[in-house]
N, C-alpha and C positions, 0 to 999 in steps of 0.2 A: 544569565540564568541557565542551571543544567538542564540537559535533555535526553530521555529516552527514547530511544526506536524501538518498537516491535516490530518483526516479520514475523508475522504469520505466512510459514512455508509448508503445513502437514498436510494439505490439499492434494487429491489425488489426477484432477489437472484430465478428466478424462476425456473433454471437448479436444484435448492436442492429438490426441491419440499416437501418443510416446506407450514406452513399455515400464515407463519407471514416470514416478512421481513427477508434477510439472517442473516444481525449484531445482531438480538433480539432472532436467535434461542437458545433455551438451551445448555450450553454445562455443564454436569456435576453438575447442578445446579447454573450455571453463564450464562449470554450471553458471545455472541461469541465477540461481544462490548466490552463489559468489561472486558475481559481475554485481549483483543488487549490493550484497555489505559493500563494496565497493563501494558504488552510488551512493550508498548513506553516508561515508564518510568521506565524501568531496571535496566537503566546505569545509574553509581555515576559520568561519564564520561564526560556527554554532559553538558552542561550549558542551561536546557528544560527552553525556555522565555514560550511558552504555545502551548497548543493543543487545536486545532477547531477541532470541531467532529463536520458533515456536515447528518443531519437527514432528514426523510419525518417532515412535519410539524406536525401532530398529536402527533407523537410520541417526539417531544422536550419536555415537561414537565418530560416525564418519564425518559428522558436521564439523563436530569439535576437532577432528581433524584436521578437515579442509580450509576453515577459518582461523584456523591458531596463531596466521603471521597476521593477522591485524591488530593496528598501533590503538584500536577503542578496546576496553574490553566489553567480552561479550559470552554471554552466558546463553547455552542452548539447552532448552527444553521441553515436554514431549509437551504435546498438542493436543485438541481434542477432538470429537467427532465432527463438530462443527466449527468454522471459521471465530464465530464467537466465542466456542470454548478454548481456543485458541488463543486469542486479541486477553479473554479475560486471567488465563494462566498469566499471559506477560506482563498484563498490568501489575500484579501481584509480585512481579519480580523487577517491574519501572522504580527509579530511583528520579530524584528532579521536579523539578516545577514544571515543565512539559513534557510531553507525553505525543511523539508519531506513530502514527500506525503506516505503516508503507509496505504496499503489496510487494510479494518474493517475486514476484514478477516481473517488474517494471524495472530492470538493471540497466536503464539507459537515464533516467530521468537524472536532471541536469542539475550541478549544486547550486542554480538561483532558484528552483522551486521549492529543494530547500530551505534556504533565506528567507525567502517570501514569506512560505509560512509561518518559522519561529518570528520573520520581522512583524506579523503580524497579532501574531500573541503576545509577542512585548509591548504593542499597540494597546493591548488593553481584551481584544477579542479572545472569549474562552472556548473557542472553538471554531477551526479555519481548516478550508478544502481548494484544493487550488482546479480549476475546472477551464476550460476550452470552449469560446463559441461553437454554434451548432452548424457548418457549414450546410449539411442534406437540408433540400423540404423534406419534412415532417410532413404525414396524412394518420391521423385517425383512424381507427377501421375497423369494423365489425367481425365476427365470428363468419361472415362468410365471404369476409375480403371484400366488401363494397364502401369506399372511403365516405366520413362522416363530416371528416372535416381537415381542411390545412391548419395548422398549428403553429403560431406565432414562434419561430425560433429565435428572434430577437431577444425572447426573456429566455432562453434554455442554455443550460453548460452542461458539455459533457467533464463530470469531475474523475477525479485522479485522484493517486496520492503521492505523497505521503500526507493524508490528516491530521492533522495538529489537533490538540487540546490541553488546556490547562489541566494538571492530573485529577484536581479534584473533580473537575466536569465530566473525565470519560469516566469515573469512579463512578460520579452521579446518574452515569447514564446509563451504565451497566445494573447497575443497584437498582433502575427503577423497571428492570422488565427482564424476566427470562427468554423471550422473544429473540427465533434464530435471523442474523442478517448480515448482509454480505456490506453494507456500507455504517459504519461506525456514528459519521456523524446523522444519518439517520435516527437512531437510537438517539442520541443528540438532541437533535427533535423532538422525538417522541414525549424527551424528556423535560422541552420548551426551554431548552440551548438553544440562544439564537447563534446560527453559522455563518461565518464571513467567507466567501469567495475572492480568493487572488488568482492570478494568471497562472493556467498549468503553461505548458512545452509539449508539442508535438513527441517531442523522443521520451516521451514521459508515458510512453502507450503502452498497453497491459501484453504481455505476449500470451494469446487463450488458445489460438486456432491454428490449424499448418499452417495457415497464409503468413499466419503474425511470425511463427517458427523462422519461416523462412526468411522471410523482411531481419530480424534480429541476430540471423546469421551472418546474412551480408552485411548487417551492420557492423557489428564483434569483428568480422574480418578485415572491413577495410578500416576500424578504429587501432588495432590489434597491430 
């Protein structure tokens, strides 16, 4: 079964505190854009029909640039004010029976997370997130910092992407709320999509923060 990828990359990323958009930062002598299309196309696995990569407008010429020796093809963008107006430009231009959404972020995530997810939509599930036990105790806590309660992290995943869905489901899920959100299969939800949970990968981690900056440099260099 064919599959699209969306990046959603027009985010302006202002938690890194870079001087340029987060997907355009350097990593290693790459962006962090283009180490991601990388990522997306890992697997000898999937059957890639194409990747929307979802930009600021300024910066489309330079994408189509910088992406042009990729063996999928891939169609760039402009994006919208929001992450959603974003995800929903791409869908419009998704081709396939599935449908990823994979943050421009995460250009380390490994091509079994991949897998996983398209293996799980050919399972049958119209909507799948690959997510991470919860290592931290969790505390509860009030407006003035006095803990309520500890928080059973046995049932918690921190999720990741790339999110899978069958096309007609993220269609259904966008269709059923203009509501802005930063996680897709939430909408999902909303929509009473039930979501299936597979295994994310540690190197599957969003770079948001210097800390993370830093961590994805050393990585890029000693992968590099």
């Amino acid at each position: 079964m064919s599959t699209s990828v969306i990046v959603p990359a027009a985010g302006s990323g202002t938690r890194l505190g870079e001087n340029t958009p987060k997907a355009f930062v350097d990593l290693a002598g790459r962006t962090i854009l283009a180490r991601t299309v990388d990522a997306v196309q890992s697997s000898d696995r999937i059957d890639l029909d194409r990747i929307v990569v979802v930009v600021p407008d300024e910066l489309t010429e330079r994408t189509r640039a910088e992406l042009s020796g990729s063996a999928c093809p891939i169609d760039v963008i402009v994006g919208g004010a929001e992450r959603t107006d974003s995800v929903r430009a791409g869908l419009a231009r998704a081709t396939g029976e599935y449908v990823l959404v994979h943050d421009a972020a995460r250009p380390f995530t490994p091509a079994a997370v991949f897998e996983r997810v398209v293996g799980a939509l050919r399972a049958g599930h119209r909507a799948v997130v690959p997510g991470l036990p919860v290592v931290d105790t969790l505390k509860r806590v009030d407006g003035d910092r006095r803990v309520l309660q500890t928080v059973d992290r046995s049932v918690l995943r921190a999720i990741q992407t790339p999110q899978g869905f069958h096309a007609d489901a993220l269609a259904q899920a966008y269709a059923a709320t203009d509501d802005v959100a930063t996680d897709d299969a939430g909408l999902a939800e909303r929509a009473g999509i039930d979501v299936h949970v597979v295994d994310g990968d540690p190197d599957a981690f969003k770079i948001t923060t210097p800390w993370d900056l830093r961590l994805a440099r050393a990585i890029a260099k000693g992968w590099d």
